[in-house]
N, C-alpha and C positions, 0 to 999 in steps of 0.2 A: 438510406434509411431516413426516416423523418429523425430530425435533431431534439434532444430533450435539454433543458433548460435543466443546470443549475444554478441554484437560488439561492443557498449556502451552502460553504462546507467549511472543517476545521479537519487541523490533525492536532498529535502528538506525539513525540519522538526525543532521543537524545539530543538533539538542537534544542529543544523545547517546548511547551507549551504553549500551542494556537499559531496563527500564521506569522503573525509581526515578529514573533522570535525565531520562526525557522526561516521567515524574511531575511531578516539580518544575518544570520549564523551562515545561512548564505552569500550572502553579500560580502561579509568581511572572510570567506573562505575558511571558518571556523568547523572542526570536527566534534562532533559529541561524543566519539569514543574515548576509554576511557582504561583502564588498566582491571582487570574481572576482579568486581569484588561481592561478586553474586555468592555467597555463603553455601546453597544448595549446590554448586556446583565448582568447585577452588579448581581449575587449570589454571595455567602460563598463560591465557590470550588476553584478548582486549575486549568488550562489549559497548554494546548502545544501550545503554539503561534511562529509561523514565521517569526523573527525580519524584516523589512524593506519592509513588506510589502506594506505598505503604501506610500512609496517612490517611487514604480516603475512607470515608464509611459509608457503606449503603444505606439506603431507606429500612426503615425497620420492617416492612412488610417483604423484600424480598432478603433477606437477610440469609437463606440458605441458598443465595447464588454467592454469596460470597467466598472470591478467587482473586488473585492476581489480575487475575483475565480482565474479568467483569468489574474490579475496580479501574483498572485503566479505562475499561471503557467508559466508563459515568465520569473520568476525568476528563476527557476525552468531548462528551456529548454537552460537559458543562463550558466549553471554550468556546470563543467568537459567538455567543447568542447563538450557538444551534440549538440546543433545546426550547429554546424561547420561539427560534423560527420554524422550529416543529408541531409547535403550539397554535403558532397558526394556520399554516396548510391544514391542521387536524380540524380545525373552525370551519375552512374553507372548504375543504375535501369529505369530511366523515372519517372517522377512527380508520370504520373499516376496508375506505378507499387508498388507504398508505401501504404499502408491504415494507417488509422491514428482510432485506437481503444482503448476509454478511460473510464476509471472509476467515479463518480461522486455520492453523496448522495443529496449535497446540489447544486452545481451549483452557479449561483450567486442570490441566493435568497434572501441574506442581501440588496441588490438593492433595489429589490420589497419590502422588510422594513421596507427601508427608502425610498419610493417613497409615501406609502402606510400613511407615517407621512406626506411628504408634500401634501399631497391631497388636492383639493378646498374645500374650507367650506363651499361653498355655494352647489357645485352639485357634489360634492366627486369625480371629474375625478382626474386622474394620472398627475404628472405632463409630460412635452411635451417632454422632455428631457431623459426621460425614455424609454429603448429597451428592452422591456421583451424579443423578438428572442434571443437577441445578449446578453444578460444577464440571468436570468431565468432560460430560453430553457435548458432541460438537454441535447440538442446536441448543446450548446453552447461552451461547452469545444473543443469538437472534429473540430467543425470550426475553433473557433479559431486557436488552434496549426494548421491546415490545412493549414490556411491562415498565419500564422506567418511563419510558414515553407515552406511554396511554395510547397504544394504538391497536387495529384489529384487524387489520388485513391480511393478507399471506406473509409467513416469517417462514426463512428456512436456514441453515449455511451452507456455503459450498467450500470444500476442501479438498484442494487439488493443490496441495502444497505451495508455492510460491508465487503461483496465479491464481490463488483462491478469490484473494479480496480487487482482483481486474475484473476477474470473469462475470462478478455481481452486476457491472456496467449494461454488460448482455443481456444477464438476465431480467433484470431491471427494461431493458427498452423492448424485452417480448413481453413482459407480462400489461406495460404499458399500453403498447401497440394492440394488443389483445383484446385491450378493454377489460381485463380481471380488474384492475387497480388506475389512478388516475393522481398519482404520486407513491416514491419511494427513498424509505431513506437507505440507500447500501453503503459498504466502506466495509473494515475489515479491522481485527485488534487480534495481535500476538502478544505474548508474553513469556518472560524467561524464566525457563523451567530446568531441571538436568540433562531431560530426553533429549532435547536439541543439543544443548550443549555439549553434553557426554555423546548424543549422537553421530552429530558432524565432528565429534574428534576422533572416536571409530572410523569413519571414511575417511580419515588424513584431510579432510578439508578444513582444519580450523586453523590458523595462521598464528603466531604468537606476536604478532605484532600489530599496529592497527593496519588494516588491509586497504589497499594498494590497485582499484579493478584497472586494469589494463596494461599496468607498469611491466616492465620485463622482468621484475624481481619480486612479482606479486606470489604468495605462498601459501593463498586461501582466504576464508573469510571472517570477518566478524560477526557475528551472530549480535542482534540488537533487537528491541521489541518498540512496540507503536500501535499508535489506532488511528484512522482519519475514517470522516462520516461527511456523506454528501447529502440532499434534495435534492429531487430530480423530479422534474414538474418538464408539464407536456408546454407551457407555457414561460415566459420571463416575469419577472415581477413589473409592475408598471412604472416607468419614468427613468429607462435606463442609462445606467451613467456612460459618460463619452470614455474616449480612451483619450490621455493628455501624453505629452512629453514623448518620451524614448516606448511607446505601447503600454505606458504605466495609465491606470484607470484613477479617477480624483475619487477619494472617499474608501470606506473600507469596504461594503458590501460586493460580493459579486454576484450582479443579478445579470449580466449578460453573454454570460459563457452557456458552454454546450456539448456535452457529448454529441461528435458527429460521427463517428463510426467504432467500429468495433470486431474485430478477427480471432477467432479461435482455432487450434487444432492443436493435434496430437503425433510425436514423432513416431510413437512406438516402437522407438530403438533401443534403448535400456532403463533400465528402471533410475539409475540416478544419471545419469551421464544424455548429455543433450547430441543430438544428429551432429557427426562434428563438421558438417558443410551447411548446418545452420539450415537445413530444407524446411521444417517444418516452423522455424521462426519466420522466415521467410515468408511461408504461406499465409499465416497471422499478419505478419504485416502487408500483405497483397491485398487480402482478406478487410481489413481496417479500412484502405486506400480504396478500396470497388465502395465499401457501403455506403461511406461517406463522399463519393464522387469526387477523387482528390488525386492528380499524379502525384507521384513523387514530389517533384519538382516545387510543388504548394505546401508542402511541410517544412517551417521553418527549426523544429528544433526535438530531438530525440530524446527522452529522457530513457538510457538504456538500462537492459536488466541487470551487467553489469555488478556479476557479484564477486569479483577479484579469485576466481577458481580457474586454471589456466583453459581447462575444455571448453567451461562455461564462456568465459568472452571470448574466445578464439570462433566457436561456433556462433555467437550472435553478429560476430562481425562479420563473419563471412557472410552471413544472413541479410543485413542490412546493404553490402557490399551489393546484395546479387541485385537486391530491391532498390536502392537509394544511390550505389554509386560512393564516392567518395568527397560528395559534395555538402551535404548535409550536416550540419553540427551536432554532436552529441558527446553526452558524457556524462558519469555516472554519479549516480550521490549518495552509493551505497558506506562512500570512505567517512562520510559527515553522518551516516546516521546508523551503520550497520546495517546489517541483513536483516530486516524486522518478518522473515519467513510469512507465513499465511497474509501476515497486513502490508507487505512491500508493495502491490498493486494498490492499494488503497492511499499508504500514505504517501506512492510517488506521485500518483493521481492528481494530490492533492499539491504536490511543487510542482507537477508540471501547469497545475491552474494559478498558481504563484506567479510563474514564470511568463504566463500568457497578461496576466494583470500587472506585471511591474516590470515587463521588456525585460527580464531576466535571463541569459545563456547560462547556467551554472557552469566551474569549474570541477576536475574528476579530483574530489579532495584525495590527501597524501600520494595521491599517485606525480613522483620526481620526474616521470619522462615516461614516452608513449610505446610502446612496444612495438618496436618494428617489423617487426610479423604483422601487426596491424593495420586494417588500410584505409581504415574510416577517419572521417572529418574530428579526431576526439581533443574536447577540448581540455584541456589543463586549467588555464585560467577562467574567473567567470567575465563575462562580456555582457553589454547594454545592449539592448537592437528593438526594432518591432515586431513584434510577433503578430501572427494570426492564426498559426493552426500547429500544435505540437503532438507528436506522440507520445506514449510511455510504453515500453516492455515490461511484461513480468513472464516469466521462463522458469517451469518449474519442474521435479523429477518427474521422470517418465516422459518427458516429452511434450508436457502440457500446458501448453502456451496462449498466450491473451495479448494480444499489443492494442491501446487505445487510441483513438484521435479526439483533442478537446480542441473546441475552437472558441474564436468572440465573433458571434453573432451582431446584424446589425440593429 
């Protein structure tokens, strides 16, 4: 596939707000989880919560998208100059030559939670003040950024659970390729609600402690929330910066990285539980590896999906085992940020482009030791090196898989 240029991106996450702090959070091997003291939802676990969320306000013009959701996400679109760098492709491009394609599991469904508590006693209606469209609606995301950012091209979301906000990457390079649109902003924003959390406690996947992906005593996951948002331009921006030192780039912009490929598919083996010989991760990552014209062997560093559930990394390793071999680095950073569901494609995306800009190996936070049933190259510690070309997994129920390749372009 022809390679698409990104020109900015940002996230946000329990590590923090914008790159330099999930920079560092990484570096000094710091976890953002944190002990649940999410009020709508009181278990025993640990979560990845996004400080201030509760502080932001929307524009007064869209004020009945207001959620959880869609405040993170304007928290989110206001970090590292991406709204500002949205600002200008929109100059550059036309409104209506951007598409805006986003990732989502929950949406703003902690709204309808609590709309669903204030309900009449007497004839159970909703209260008046409640916007399921503009809240709820899983193409609630994609309006709103649409509408925050002044743009007019194709907006949609895709929800496929944990590779919701990967699979955008795809979409994003057909509709490019296509010629419908001539930039995109995609990424993905989850937030914490009961449903997830009460949900994966229902399925015995939620761990009471901070979770552990790969350890021999790992017990489940932590459920955590995020947003990260990219541009994706057919082109690089002009006068791009060198790579200095250990593959770290001088200067904060990244204008010379690249989606170079991209693999999807489906296991269709059970509705939560992944192929447990990893076939259809596998395929995803074959899939990634053909588009992008890349053996194996030219991928420096894995950033896995890696969500501390015993099926779930048992079968991505053996996935990567079949693909990769046991030579490859990788390791998870679900233990530093939680499980941010619909946004984990988006905001790994966005540390595997960290990773590629500052020769960063991350280490598999809280996880004590490697589970020997395991056969991959997984690292514990984080490590310095140069990088050129990284994947990321995101593996979600049902079987429905997205593995990425991001590289640095010359």
């Amino acid at each position: 596939m022809t390679p698409l240029f990104i020109t900015h991106y940002t996230l946000a996450s329990a590590l923090g707000h914008g790159k330099a702090a999930t920079l560092s959070a990484l570096q000094e091997e710091r976890s953002g989880l944190c002990a649940n003291d999410f009020a709508d939802a009181p278990l025993d676990t640990f979560i990845g919560r996004v400080a201030g969320v509760e502080e932001i306000a929307l524009p007064r013009a869209l004020a009945d998208f207001d959620c959880r959701n869609n405040r993170l996400a304007q928290l989110c679109l206001e970090l590292d100059g991406f709204a500002a760098a949205v600002a200008v492709a929109r100059e550059k491009h036309g409104a209506r030559r951007i598409a805006v394609i986003l990732g989502t599991s929950t949406s703003g469904i902690l709204e309808t939670e609590r709309a669903y508590r204030r309900r009449d006693t007497d004839n159970g209606s909703l209260p008046a003040d409640f916007h399921y469209a503009a809240t709820q609606s899983m193409h609630s995301a994609a309006e709103f950024v649409r509408r925050y950012l002044n743009l007019g091209g194709p907006a949609f979301v895709i929800s496929t659970a944990c590779s919701s906000s990967a699979k955008v990457f795809a979409s994003a390079s057909r509709l490019i390729q296509s010629g419908l649109c001539d930039a995109a902003v995609v990424g993905g924003v989850d937030s914490l609600c009961s449903m997830t959390v009460y949900g994966f406690n229902a399925l015995q996947l939620v761990s009471p402690q901070p979770c552990r992906p790969c350890d021999p005593e790992r017990n489940g996951i932590s459920i955590g929330e995020g947003a990260g948002f990219f541009l994706l331009e057919k082109f690089p921006l002009p006068n791009p910066l060198p790579l200095a030192g250990e593959g770290a780039m001088a200067g904060g912009d990244l204008i010379n990285l690249a989606l170079l490929g991209y693999g999807e598919s489906s296991d269709a083996y059970h509705m939560s539980t992944p192929h447990p010989e990893g076939l259809g991760a596998a395929l995803a990552m074959e899939q990634a590896l053909g588009r992008a014209g890349l053996t194996p062997s030219e991928v420096d560093y894995i950033n896995m999906h890696g969500t501390s559930s015993r099926s779930n990394d048992s079968a991505e390793d053996k996935g990567m085992l079949r693909v990769f071999g046991n030579a490859t680095p990788c390791s998870s950073t679900k233990g530093a940020t939680g499980h941010t569901l619909g946004a984990a494609g988006a905001v790994e995306a966005a540390i595997a482009c960290l990773c590629l800009e500052h020769g960063l190996i991350p280490g598999t936070c809280n996880t004590q030791r490697i589970d020997p049933e395991l056969g991959s190259a997984i690292q514990l510690q984080h490590s310095s090196r140069k990088l050129r070309r990284v994947m990321s997994n995101s593996f979600g129920f049902g079987g429905n898989n997205c593995s990425l390749i991001f590289g640095v372009q010359p």
